[in-house]
C-alpha atoms as a printed R data frame, in Angstrom:
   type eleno elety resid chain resno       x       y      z
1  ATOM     1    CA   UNK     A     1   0.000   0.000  0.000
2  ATOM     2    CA   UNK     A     2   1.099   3.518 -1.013
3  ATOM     3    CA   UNK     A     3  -0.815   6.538  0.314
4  ATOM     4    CA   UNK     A     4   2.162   9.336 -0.953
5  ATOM     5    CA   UNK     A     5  -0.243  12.146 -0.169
6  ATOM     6    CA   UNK     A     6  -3.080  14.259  1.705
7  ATOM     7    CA   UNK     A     7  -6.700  14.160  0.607
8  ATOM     8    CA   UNK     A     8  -9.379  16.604  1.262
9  ATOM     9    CA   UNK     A     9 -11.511  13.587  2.034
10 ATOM    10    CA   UNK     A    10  -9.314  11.922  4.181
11 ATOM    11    CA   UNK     A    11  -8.408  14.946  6.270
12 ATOM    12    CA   UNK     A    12  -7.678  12.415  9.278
13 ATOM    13    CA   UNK     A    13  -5.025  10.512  7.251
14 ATOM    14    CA   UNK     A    14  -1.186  11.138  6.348
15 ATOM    15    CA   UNK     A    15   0.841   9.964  4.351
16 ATOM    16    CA   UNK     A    16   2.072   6.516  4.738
17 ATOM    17    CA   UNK     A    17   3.154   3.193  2.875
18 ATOM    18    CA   UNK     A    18   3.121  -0.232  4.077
19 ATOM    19    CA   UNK     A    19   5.396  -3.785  2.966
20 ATOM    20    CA   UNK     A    20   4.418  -7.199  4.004
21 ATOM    21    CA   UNK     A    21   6.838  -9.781  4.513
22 ATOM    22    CA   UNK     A    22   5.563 -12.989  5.750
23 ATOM    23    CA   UNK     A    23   3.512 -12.226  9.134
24 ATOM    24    CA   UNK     A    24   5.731  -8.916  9.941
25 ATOM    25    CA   UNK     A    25   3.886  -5.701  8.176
26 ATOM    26    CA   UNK     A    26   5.594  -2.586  8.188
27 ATOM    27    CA   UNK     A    27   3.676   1.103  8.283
28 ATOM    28    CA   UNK     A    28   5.700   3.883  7.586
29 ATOM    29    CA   UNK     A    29   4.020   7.194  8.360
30 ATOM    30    CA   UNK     A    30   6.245   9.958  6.462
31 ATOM    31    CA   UNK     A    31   4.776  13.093  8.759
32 ATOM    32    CA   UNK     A    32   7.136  11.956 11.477
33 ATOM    33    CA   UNK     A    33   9.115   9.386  9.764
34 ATOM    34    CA   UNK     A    34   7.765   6.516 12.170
35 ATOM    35    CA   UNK     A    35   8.086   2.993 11.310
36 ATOM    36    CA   UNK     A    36   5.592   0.827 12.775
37 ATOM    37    CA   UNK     A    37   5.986  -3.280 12.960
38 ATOM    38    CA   UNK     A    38   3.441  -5.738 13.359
39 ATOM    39    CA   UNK     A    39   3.487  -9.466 13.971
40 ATOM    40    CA   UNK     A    40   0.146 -10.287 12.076
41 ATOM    41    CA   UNK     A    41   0.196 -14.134 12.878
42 ATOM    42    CA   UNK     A    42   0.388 -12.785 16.815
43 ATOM    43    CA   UNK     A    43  -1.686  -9.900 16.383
44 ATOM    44    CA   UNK     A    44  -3.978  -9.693 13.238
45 ATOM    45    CA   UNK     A    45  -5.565  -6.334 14.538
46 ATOM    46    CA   UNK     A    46  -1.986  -4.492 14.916
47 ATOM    47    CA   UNK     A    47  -2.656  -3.706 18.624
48 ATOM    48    CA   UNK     A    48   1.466  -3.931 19.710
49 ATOM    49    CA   UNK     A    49   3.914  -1.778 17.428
50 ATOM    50    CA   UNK     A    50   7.058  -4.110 17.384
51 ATOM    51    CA   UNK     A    51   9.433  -1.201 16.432
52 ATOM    52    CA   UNK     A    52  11.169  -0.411 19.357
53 ATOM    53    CA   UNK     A    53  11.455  -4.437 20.212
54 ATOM    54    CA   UNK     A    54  12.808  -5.208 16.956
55 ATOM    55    CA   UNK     A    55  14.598  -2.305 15.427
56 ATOM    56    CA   UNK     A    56  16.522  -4.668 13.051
57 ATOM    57    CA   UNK     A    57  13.463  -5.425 11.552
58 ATOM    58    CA   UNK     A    58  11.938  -1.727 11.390
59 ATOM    59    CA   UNK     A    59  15.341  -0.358  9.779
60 ATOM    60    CA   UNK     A    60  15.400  -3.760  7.423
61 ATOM    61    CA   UNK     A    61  12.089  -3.579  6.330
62 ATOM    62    CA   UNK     A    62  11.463   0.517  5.625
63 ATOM    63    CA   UNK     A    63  14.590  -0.521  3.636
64 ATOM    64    CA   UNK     A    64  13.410  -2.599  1.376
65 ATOM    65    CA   UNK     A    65  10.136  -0.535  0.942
66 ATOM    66    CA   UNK     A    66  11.993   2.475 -0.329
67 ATOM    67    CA   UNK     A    67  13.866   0.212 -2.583
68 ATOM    68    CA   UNK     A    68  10.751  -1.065 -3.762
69 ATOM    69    CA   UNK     A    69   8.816   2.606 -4.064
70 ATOM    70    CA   UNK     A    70  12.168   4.063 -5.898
71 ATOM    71    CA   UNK     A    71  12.133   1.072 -8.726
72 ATOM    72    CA   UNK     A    72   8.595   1.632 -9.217
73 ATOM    73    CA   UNK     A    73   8.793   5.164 -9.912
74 ATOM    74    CA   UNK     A    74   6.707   5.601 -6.837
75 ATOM    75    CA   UNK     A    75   5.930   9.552 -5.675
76 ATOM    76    CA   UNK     A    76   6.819  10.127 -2.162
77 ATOM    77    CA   UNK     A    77   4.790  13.200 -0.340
78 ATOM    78    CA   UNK     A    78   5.550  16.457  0.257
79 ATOM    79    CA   UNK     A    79   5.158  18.546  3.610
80 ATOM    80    CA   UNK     A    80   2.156  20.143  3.617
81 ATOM    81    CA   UNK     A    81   3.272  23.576  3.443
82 ATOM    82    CA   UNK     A    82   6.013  23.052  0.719
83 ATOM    83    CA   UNK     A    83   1.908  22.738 -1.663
């Protein structure tokens, strides 16, 4: 998922892009570059941010995500102000 951007609909939401690998899922929330990590086989509602428990796996998988995002030609947000 790739949400690069602020929507007059969506006034509660920022911009943010998830990966999955295997049961970990990774949420990246650009506003204040916070990776979040869930175990989804342990907790399929994403109750318990894994982050700060497994920063290996936070800096690992944001990672790959920007690799991913950059070979896909993928936009990546702006501050709000800088529109």
């Amino acid at each position: 998922m790739h949400f690069p951007f602020y929507h007059e609909l969506f006034v509660s939401e920022t911009p943010v892009s998830a990966l999955r690998e295997g049961n970990l899922k990774l949420e990246f929330h650009y506003e204040k570059e916070r990776a979040e990590v869930f175990d989804l086989g342990a907790d399929l509602h994403e109750e318990h941010d894994l982050a700060s428990e497994r920063p290996g796996d936070a800096v690992r998988l944001k990672a790959r995500l920007l690799v991913d995002l950059r070979a896909a030609g993928a936009r990546f947000p702006r501050a709000r102000d800088a529109e």
